[in-house]
C-alpha positions, 0 to 999 in steps of 0.5 A: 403854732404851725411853721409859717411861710417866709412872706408871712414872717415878713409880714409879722414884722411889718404889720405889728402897730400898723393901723389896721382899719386905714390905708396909711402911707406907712401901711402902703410901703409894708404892703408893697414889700409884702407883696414883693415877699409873696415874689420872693417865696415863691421863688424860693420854693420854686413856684415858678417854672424856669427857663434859665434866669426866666421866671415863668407863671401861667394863670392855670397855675394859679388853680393849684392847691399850693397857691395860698391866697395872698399868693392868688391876689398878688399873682392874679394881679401881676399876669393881668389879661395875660394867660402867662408871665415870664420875666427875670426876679428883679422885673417881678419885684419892680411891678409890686410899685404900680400895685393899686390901692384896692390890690394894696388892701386885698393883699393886707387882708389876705395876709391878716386872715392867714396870720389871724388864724395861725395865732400869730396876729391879732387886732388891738385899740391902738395905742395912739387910741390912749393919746389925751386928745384921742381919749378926749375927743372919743376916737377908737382906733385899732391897729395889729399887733404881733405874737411877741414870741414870734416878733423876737425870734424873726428880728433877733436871729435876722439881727445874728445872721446879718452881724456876724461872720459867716454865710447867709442863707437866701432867706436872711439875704432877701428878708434884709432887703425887705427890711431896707425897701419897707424903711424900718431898718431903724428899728433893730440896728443902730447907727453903728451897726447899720455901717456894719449891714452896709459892709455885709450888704457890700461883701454880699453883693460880691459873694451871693449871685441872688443878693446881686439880682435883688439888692440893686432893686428899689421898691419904696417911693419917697413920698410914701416914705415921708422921709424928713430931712430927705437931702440931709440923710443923702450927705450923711451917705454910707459908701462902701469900702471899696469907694466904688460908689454905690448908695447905702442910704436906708431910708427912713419911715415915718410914723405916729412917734409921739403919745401922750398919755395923762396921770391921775396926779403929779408923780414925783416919784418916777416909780409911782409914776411908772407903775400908772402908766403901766397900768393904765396901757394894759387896762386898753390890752397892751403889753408892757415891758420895762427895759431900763428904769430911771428918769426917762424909762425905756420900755417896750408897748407891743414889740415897740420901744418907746421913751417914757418921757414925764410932760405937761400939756397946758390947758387952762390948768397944766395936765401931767403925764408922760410923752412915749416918743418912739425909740428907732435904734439907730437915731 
């Protein structure tokens, strides 16, 4: 597989389970930072010309063979009826918010065709697909679901850099940002750790001069975000240790969390039980990891934790199987 590009990684962490055929409230937050992570690669690799913090970009430029294209839909875009664009970082980022549904999907589709052909994504019956009431009614579903090698390579070593001691580079800085405006940065730090992201966010605001122009900066729209219990999340604020008052709450995305998934019988035995569902998810093309065994199993479908918890549903006869409630680190 070829080296990919830092919107690319991104992207590899925002696509994978996103619904690939509809336009979801979820998809349009990752997409706006995916967006937003095509900004922040070309001002990375000096896509743009400068004239001190100015950022300059011509539509002439936009012939160049460097520009890929997911760069062309988002740039294409940003400069309009304009031949020239010439504002600060944070001024780029804030236009991926006014960004429409139709750039929305030119955006999405860009990225999984360039992604797609680098065998770093593919597309998958959904494992909400596997649901007994999907199953039932005949509803085929497809989602995205990223190479696993790559997936845990991005997360682990962005989880290394922002955890521990030392300097961060301009990629890790930038990419935590994006992890915080996309809403799953739940998904691989706990609770406990996301006190220790809130101080490294803090230390970096007073040593980095890029983590000062962008983390000020807020891209996700609430109602996209569909966060619950929005007000109880602001009480529950993580400050800063100075107490100088500026707001460390990471928002949180909602997501399909819950599937249920019928067994043949009633297990008694959780192995047994286990092993069915196992086999009946990779028999639909998942790929299934067990993380920790006993009565309630933890395991991971596509990249994804997951509570393999044992239920019934009641119809005019009781239907045993097991729910997968998603498992967010953090909660």
């Amino acid at each position: 597989m070829k080296e990919l590009s830092f919107a690319q990684n991104f992207s590899i962490i925002a696509l994978n389970a996103q619904d690939s055929l509809h336009l979801t409230n979820a998809k349009k937050v990752f997409l706006r930072c995916m967006a937003a992570a095509t900004i922040l690669e070309l001002y990375l690799d000096n896509g743009f010309r400068t004239d001190g913090d100015f950022l300059t970009f011509k539509r002439e430029d936009l012939r160049s063979p460097a520009i890929t294209t997911y760069q062309e839909s988002v740039l294409k875009t940003l400069l309009g009826k304009n031949e020239i664009l010439s504002e600060l970082l944070p001024h780029y980022l804030m236009k991926v918010t006014k960004l429409s549904k139709k750039v929305l999907k030119e955006v999405e589709n860009a990225f999984a065709v360039s992604l797609t052909e680098a065998n770093a994504l593919e597309e998958i019956p959904a494992l909400l697909g596997c649901d007994l009431e999907y199953v039932t009614a005949g509803i085929s579903m497809k989602e995205y679901r990223s190479n696993s090698e790559v997936f845990s390579r991005l997360t682990e070593s962005l989880r290394a850099e922002t955890l521990e001691t030392g300097a961060m580079t301009d990629e890790a800085i930038l990419m935590l940002w994006l992890l915080r405006e996309s809403g799953c940065i739940h998904d691989f730090f706990s609770k406990d750790e996301l006190k220790r992201v809130a101080e490294r966010i803090y230390e970096l605001l007073g040593s980095s001069s890029l983590a000062k122009q962008v983390f000020p900066i807020t891209i996700h729209k609430t109602i996209e975000m569909g966060i619950k219990n929005f007000l109880k999340i602001k009480k529950e604020v993580m400050s800063t240790p100075s107490g100088s008052g500026l707001n460390f709450v990471f928002p949180v995305i909602e997501r399909s969390q819950s599937i249920f998934i019928d067994t043949e019988e009633f297990f008694a035995n959780k192995a047994e039980r286990l092993r069915d569902v196992k086999a009946r998810l990779e028999s639909k093309g998942h790929i299934f990891t067990v993380i920790r065994e006993g009565e309630v199993p933890l395991i991971k479908i596509d990249n994804v934790l997951y509570e393999a918890v044992p239920s019934a549903k009641l119809y005019q006869i009781p239907v045993h199987g097991v729910r997968l409630r998603k498992y967010p680190l953090s909660l």
